[in-house]
MARPAPA-424628 format. One line per field, with one value per residue: residue number from 1; x negated, y, z of N, C-alpha, C in turn. Coordinates in steps of 0.02 Angstrom, whole numbers, plus 32768, in hexadecimal, padded with zeros to 4 digits. Each point is the difference from the previous one (the first is absolute). Layout:
k <- [NUM:...]
nX <- [X:...]
nY <- [Y:...]
nZ <- [Z:...]
caX <- [X:...]
caY <- [Y:...]
caZ <- [Z:...]
cX <- [X:...]
cY <- [Y:...]
cZ <- [Z:...]
//
This chain:
k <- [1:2:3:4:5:6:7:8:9:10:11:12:13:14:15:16:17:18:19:20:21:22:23:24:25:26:27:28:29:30:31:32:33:34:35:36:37:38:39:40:41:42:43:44:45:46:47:48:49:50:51:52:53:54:55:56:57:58:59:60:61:62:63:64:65:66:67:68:69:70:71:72:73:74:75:76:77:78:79:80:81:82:83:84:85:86:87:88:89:90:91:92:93:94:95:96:97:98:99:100:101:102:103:104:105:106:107:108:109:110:111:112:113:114:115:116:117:118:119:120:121:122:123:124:125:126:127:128:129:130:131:132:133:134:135:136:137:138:139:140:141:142:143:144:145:146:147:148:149:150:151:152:153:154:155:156:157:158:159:160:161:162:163:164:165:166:167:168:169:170:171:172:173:174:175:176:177:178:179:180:181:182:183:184:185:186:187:188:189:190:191:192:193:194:195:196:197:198:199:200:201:202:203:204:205:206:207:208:209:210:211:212:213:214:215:216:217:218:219:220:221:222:223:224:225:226:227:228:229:230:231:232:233:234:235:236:237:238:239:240:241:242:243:244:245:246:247:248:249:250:251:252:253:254:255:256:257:258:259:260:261:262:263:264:265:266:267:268:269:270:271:272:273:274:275:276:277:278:279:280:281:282:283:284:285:286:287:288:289:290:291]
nX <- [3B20:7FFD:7FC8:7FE4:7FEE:7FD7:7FCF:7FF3:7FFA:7FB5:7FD7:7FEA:7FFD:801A:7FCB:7FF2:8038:7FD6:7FD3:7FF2:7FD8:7FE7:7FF2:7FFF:7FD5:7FE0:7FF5:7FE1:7FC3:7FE9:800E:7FD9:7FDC:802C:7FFF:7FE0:7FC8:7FBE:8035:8037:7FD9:8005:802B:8018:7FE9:7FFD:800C:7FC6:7FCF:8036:7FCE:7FE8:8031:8024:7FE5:801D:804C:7FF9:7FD0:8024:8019:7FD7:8003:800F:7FD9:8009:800A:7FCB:7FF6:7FFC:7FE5:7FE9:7FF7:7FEF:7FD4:7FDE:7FB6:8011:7FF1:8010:803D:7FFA:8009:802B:8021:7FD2:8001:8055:8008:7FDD:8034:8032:7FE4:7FE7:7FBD:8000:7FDC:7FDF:8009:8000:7FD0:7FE1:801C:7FEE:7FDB:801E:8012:7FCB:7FE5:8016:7FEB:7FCC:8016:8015:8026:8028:7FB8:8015:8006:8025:801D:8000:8013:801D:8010:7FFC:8021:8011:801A:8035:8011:8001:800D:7FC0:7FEF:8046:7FE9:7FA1:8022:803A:7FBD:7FC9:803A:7FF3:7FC0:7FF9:8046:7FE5:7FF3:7FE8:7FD3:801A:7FC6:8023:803D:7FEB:7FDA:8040:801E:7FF4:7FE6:7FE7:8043:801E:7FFF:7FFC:7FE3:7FEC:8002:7FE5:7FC2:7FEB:8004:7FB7:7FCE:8008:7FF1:7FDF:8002:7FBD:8017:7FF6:8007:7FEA:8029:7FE1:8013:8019:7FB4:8034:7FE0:802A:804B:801A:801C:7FD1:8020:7FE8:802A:7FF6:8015:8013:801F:800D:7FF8:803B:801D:8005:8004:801F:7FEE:7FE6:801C:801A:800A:8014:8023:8021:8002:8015:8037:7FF8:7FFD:8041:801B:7FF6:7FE1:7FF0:8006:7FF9:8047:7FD3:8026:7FC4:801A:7FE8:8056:7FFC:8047:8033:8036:8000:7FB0:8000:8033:7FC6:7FCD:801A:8037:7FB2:7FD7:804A:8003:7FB8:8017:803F:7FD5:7FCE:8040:802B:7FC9:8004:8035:7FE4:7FCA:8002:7FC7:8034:7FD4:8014:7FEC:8004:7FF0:8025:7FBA:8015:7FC1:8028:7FC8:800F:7FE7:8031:7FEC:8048:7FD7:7FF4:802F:7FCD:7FDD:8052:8014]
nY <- [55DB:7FC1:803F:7FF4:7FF2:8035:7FD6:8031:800D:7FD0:8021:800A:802B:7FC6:8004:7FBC:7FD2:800B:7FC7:7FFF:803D:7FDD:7FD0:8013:802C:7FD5:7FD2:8047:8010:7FAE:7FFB:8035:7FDB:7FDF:802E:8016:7FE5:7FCC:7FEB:8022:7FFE:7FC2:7FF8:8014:7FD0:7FD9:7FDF:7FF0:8013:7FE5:7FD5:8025:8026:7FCD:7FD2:804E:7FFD:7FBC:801C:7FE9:804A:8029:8035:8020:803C:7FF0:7FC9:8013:8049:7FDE:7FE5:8045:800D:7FB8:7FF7:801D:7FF4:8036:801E:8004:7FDF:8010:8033:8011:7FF6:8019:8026:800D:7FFF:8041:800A:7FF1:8014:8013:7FF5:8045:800F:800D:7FDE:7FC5:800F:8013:7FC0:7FDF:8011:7FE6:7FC5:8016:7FF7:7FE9:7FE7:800A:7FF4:7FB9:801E:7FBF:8008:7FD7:800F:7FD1:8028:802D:7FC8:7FE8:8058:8025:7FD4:8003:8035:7FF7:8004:802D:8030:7FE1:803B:7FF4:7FB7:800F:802F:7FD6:7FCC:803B:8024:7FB9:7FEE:802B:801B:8017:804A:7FCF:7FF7:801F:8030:8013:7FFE:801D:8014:7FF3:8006:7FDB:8007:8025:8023:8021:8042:800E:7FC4:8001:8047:7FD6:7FCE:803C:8031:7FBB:8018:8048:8022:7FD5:8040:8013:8059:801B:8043:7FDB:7FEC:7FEB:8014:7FBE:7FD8:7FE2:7FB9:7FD4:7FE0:8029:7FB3:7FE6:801F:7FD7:7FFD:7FB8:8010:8032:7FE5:7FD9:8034:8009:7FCE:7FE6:8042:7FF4:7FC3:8013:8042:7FED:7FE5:8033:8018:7F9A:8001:8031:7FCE:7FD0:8033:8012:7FC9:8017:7FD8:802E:8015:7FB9:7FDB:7FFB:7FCF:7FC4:7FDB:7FCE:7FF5:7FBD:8008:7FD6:800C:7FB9:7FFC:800C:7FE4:7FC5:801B:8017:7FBD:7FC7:8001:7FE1:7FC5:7FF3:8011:7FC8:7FE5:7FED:8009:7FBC:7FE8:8029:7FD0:7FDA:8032:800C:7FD8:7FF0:8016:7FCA:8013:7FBB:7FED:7FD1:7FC8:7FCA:7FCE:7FCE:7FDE:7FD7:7FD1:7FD6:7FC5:7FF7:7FA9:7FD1:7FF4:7FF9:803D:8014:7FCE]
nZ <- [83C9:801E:804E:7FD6:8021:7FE9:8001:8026:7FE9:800D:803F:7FDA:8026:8019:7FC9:8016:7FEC:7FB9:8018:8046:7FF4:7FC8:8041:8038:7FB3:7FFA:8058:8021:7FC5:801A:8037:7FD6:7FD9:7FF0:7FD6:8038:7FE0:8000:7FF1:8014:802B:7FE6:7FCD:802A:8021:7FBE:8022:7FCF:8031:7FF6:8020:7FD6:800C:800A:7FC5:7FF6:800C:7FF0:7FC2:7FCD:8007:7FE3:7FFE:7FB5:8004:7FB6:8007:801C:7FBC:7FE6:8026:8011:7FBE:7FFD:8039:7FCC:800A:8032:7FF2:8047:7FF6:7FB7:7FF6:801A:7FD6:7FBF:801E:801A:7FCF:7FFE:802C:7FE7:7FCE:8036:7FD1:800A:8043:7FCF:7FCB:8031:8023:7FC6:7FF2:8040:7FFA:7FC7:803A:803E:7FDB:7FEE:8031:800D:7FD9:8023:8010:7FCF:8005:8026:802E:8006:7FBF:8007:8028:7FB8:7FE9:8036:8020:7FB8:7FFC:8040:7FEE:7FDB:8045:7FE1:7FE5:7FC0:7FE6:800A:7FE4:7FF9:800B:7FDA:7FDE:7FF0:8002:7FD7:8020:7FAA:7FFE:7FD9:801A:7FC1:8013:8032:7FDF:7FD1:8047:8016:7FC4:7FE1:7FDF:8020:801D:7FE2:8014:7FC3:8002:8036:7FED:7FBD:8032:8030:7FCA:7FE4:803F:7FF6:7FBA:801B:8024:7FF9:7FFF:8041:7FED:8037:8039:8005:7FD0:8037:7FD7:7FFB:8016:7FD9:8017:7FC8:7FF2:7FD6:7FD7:7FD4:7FC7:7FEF:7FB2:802F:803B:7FE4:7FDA:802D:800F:7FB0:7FF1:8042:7FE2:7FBD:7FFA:8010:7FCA:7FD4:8027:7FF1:7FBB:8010:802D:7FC8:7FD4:800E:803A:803F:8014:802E:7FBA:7FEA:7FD8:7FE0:7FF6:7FF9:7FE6:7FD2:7FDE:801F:7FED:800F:7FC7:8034:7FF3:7FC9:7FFF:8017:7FEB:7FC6:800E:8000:7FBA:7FEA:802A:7FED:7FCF:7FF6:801A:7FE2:7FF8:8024:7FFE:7FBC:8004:8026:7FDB:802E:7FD9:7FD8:7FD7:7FD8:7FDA:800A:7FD9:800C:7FDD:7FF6:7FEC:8005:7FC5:7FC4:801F:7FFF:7FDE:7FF3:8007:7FBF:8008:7FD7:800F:8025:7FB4]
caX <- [7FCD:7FBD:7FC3:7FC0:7FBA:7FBD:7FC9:7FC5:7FB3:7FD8:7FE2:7FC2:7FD6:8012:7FED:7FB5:8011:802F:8026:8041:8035:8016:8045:8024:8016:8022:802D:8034:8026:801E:8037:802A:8026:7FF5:7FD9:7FC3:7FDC:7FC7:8004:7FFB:7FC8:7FC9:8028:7FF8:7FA7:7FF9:7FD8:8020:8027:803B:7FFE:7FA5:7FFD:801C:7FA8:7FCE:8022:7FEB:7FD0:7FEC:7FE3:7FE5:8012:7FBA:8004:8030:8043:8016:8008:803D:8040:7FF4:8030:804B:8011:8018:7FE6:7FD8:7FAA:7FE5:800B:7FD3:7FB0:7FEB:8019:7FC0:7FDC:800C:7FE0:7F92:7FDB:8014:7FE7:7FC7:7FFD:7FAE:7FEE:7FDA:8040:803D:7FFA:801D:805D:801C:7FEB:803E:803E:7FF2:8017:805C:803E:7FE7:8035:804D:8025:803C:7FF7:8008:7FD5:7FD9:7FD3:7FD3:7FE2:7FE2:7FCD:7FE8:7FE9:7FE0:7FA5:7FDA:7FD7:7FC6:7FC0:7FEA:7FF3:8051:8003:7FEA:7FFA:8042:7FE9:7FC6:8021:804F:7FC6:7FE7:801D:7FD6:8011:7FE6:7FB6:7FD7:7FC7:7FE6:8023:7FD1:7FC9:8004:7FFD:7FC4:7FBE:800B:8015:8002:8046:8024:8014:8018:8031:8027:8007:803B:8021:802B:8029:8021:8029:8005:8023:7FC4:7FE2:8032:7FE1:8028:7FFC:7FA8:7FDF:7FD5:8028:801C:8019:8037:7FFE:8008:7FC6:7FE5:8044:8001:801C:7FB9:7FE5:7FDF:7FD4:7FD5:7FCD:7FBE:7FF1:7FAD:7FC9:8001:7FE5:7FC7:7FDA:7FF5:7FBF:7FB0:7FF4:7FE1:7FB2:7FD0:7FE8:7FBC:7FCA:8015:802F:7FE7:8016:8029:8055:801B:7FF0:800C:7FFF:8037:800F:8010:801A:802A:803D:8043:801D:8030:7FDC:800E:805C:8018:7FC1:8012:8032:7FDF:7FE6:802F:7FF2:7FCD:800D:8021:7FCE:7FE5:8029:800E:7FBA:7FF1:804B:8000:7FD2:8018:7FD3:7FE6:7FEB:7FE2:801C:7FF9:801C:7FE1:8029:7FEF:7FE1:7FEB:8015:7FCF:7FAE:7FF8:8053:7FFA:8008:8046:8025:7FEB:7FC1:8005:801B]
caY <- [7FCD:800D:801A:7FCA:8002:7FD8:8022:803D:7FF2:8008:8030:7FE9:8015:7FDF:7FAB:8009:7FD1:8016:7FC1:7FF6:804F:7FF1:7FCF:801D:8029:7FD4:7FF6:8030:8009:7FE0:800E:801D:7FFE:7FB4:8002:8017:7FD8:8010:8012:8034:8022:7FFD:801E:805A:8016:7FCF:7FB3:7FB2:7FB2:8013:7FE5:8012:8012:7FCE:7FE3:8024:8011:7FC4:8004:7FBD:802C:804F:8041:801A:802F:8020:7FCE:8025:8039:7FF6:8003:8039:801E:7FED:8015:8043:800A:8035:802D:7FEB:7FC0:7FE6:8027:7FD3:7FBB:7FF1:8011:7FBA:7FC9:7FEB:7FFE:7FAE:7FD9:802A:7FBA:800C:8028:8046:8010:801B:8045:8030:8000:801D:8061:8009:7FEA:802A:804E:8001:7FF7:805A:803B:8001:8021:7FEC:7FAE:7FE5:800F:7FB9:7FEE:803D:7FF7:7FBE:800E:8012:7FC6:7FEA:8042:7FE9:7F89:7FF5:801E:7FE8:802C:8012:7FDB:8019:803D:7FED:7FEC:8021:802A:7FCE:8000:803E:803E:803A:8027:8006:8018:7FB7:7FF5:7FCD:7FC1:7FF7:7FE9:7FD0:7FCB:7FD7:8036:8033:8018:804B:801B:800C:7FA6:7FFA:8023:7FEA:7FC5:8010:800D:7FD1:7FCF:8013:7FEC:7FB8:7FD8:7FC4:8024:8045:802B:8026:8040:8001:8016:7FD5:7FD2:7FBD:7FD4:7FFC:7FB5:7FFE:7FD6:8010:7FB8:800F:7FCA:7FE5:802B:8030:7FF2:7FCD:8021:8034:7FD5:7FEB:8045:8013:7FD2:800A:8033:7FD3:7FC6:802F:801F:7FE6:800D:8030:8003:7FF5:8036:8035:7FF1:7FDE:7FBF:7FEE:8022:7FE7:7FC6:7FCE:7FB3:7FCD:7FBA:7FE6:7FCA:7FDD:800D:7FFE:8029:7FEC:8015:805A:801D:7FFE:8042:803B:8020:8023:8058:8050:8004:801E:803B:8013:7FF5:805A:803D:8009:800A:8044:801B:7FF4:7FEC:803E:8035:7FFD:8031:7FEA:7FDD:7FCB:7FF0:7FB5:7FF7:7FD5:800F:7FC3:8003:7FCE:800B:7FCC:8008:7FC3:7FE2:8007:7FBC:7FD7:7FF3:7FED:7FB5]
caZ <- [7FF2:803E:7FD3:8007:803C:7FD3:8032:7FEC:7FCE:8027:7FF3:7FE2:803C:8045:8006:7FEF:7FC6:7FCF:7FE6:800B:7FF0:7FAE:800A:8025:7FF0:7FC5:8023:8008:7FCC:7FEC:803D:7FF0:7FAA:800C:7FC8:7FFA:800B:7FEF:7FA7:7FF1:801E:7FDB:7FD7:7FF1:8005:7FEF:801C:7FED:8038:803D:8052:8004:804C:8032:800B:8026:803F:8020:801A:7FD5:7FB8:801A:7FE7:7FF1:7FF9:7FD2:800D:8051:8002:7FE6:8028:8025:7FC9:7FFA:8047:8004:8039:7FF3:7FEC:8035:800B:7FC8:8024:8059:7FE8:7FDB:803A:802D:7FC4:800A:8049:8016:7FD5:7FF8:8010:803F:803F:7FF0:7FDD:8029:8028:7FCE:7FFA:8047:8003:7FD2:8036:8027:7FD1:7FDC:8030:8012:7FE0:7FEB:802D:801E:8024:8043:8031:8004:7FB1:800E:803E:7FEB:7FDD:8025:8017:7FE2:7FFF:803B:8005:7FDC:800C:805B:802D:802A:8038:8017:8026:800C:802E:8030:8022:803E:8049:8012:7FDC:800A:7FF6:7FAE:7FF0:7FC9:8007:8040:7FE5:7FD6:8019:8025:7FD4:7FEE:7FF2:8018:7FCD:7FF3:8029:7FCA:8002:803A:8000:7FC8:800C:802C:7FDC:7FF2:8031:802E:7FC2:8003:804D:8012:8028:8010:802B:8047:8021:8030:7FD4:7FC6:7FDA:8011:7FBD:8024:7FFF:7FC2:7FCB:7FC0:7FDD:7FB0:7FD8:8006:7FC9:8008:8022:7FF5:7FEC:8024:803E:7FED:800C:803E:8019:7FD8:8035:804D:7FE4:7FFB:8030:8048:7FF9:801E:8045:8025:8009:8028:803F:8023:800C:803A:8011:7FC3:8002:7FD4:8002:7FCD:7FF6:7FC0:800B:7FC6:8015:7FE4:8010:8029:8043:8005:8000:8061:8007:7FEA:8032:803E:8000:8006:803A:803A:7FE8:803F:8047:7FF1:8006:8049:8020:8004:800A:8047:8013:8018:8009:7FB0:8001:7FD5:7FBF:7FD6:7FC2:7FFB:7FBA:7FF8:7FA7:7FFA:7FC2:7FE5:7FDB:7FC4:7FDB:8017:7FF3:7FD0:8009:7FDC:8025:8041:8003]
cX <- [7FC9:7FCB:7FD1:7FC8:7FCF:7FBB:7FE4:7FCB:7FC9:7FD1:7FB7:7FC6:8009:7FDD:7FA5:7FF4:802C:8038:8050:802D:802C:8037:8025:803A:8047:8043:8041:8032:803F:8039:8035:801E:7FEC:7FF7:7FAF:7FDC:7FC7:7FE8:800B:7FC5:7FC6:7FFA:7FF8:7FAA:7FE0:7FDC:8044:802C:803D:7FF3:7FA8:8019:8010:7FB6:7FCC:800A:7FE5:7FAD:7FD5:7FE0:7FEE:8013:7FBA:800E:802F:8041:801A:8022:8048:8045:7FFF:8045:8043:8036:8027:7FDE:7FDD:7FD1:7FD1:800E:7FD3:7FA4:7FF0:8018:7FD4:7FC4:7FDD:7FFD:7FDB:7FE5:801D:7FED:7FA1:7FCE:7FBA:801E:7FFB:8052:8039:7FFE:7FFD:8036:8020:7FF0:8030:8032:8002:800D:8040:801B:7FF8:8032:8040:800D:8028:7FE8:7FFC:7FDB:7FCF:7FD1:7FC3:7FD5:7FCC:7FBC:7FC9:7FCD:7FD1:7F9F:7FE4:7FF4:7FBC:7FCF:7FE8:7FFA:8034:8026:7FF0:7FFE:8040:7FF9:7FEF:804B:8038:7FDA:8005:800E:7FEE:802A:7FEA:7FB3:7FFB:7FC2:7FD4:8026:7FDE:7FC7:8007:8002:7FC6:8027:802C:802E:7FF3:8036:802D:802D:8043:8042:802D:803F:8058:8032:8047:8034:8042:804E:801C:8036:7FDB:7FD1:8038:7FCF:803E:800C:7FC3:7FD3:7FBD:802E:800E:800D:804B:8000:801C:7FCE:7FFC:8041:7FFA:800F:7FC8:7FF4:7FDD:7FB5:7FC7:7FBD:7FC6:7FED:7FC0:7FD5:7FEE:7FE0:7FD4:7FD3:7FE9:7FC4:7FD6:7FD4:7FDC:7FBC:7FCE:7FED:7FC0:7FD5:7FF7:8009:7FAE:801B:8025:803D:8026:7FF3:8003:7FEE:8034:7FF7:8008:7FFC:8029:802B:802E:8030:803B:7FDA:7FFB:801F:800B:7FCA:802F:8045:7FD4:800B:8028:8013:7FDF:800F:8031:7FF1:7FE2:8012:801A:7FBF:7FFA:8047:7FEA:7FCC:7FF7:7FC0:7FC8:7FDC:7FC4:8029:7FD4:801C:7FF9:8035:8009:8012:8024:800E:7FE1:7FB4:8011:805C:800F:801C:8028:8018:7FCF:7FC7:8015:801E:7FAE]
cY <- [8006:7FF4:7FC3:800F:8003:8021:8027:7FF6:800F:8046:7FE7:8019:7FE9:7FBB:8025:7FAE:8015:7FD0:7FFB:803E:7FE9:7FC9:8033:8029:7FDA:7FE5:8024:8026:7FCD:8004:8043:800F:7F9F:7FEB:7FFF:7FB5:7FFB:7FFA:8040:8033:7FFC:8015:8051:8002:7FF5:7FD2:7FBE:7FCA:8012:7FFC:8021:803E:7FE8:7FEA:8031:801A:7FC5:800A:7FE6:8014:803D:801B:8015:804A:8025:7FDB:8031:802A:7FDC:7FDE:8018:801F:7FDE:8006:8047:8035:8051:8004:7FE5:7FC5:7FDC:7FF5:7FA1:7FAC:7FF1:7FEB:7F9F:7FBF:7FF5:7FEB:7FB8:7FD0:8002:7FA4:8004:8025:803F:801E:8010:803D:802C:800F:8029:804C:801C:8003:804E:8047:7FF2:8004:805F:8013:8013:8017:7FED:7FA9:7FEB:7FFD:7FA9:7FEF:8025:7FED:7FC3:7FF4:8018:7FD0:7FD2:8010:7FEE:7FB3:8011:801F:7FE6:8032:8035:7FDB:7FED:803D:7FF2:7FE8:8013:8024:7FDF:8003:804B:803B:803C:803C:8010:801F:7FD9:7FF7:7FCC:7FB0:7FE4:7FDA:7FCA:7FBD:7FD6:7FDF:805B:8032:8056:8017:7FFF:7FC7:800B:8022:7FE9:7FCC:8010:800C:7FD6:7FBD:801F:7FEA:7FBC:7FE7:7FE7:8027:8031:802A:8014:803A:800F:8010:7FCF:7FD7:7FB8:7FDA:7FFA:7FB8:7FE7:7FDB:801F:7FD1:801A:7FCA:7FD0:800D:802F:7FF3:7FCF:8011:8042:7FD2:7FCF:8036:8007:7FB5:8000:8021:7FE3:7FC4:8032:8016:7FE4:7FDD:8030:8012:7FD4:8020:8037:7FF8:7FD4:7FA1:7FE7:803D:7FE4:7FBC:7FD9:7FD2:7FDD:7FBB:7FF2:7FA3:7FDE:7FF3:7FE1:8038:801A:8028:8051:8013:8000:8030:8027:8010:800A:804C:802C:7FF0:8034:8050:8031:7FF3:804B:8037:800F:801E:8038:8038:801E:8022:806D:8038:8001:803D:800C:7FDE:7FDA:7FD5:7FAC:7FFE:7FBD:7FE5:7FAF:7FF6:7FCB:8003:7FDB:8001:7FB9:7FCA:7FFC:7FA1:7FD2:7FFA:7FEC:7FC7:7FED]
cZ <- [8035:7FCF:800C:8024:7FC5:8022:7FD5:7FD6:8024:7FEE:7FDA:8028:8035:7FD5:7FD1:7FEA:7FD8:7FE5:8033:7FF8:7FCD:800E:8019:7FD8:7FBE:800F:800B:7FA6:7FE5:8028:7FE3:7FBE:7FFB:7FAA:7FF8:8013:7FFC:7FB5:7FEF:8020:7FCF:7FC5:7FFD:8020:7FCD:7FF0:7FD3:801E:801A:8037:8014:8039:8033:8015:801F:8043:802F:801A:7FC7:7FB2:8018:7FD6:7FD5:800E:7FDE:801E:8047:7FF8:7FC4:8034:8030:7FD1:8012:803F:8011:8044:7FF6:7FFB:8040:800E:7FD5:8039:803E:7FD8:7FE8:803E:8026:7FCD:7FF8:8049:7FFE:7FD0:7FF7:801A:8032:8025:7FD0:7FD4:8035:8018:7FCF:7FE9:8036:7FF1:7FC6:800C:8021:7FCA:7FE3:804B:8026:7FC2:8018:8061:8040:801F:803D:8026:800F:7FC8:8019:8048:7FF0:7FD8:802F:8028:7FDD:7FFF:8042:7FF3:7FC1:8017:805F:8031:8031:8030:8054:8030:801F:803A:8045:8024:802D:8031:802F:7FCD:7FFD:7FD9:7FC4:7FFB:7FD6:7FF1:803F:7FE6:7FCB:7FFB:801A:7FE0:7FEF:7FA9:7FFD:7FB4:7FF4:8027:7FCA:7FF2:8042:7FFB:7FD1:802B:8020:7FE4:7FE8:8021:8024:7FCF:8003:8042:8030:803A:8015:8039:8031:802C:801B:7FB7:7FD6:7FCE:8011:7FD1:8012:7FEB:7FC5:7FCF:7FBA:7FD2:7FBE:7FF0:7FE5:7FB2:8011:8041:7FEF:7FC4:802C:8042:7FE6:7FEF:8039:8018:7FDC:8035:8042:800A:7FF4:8040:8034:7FCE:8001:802A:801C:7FFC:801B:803A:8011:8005:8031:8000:7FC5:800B:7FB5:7FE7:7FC2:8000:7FC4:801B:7FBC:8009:7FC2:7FF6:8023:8050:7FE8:8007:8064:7FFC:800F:8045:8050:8004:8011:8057:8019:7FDE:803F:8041:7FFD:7FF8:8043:8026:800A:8011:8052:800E:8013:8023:7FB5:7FF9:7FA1:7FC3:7FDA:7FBB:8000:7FAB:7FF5:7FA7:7FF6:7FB6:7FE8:7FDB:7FC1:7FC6:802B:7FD2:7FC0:801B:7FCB:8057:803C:801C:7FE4]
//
């Protein structure tokens, strides 16, 4: 009797959507017992609805807490698998900035247990900590210009607003973990040409901390930065949302203009932060006021 091909069952530590782990995982059970359905899933969790996990696999129902840890049970998920699944339910279901990142530090502690995780899971998480902090970024910077041998105190200083050696050394730490730094034969440190790559669940919460921070920062710069080492400026306009949508593909233009600029630009010696804020002052229009 030929053997049947059936795929592997997914690793529950290679995702940071619980939602698609739970297809993925359903998919593959089903591929290998053609009895198994989302009736029966629900059933040994138990959930009323025959189809109330299908609706949550879609996106279309959440999970409550108790419903989580019950089909954690029915899954048949270890003690650690339990641990990081609960975990990733609160982080993907989390409805603020503040909840998410608490969730995330639950994610970050269940996943520090387990042993056997991938080197890319583990690079994702990493990366992650660098997009939320301006100042790892930064020093990523100061060191593509000008490769230093780690004074994290003279690096420190160098920053604006100025860090601790203690920060610096973290910073390195974490960049090196990241792919993002290597100490050479010449005994300094090198950025390398290795980009920042996180899945956008994960990235997309420390990349608005890391732009929070950034708006903070360039308001303090008017009190801090001289005038003539800063530029800031604005415009308030009335716009269609046909004329924000041509803004917005300018912007990622001059985004990429501004990167060649400084690609080329071979006696850099400074790290600058440009942010750009564009957001509404108003709501717009309801179809009664704009006919």
């Amino acid at each position: 009797m030929a053997e049947t091909n059936v795929p592997s069952p997914p690793l529950l530590w290679d995702y940071t959507d619980y939602r698609k782990w739970l297809s993925d995982t359903f998919q593959a059970r089903k591929a290998a017992h053609s009895w198994y359905s989302y009736g029966v899933l629900a059933s040994r969790a138990g959930f009323k609805a025959r189809d109330f996990l299908l609706r949550v696999m879609r996106g279309e129902r959440n999970l409550s807490s108790e419903g989580a840890e019950r089909l954690a049970v029915a899954l048949e998920l270890s003690r650690k698998e339990c641990e990081y699944f609960l975990a990733l339910v609160c982080y993907n279901q989390a409805k603020s900035d503040r909840k998410r990142e608490d969730a995330w530090t639950r994610v970050e502690e269940a996943l520090s247990k387990v042993r056997d995780v991938g080197a890319p899971r583990l690079l994702n998480a990493v990366h992650r900590q660098i997009q939320s902090h301006w100042h790892a970024l930064a020093l990523r910077s100061l060191l593509e210009m000008r490769p230093d041998p780690g004074d994290c105190a003279a690096l420190g200083s160098r920053l604006h607003p100025p860090q601790t050696a203690a920060t610096v050394r973290h910073d390195i730490a974490l960049l090196e973990r990241g792919g993002l730094l290597e100490k050479q034969e010449d005994g300094l440190w090198h950025a390398t040409e290795k980009a920042i790559a996180t899945s956008p669940e994960v990235g997309a919460p420390a990349v608005r901390q890391f732009h929070r921070k950034c708006l903070e920062l360039a308001a303090q710069s008017l009190e801090s930065v001289p005038v003539e080492r800063r530029n800031i400026s604005g415009i308030t306009l009335g716009i269609s949302a046909q004329t924000y949508d041509r803004i917005c593909q300018r912007l990622q233009e001059v985004r990429e203009e501004f990167s060649r600029l400084a690609d080329a630009d071979n006696e850099a010696d400074e790290v600058f932060q440009l942010t750009f804020a564009f957001f509404p002052f108003s709501q717009p229009a309801s179809e009664k006021e704009a006919s």
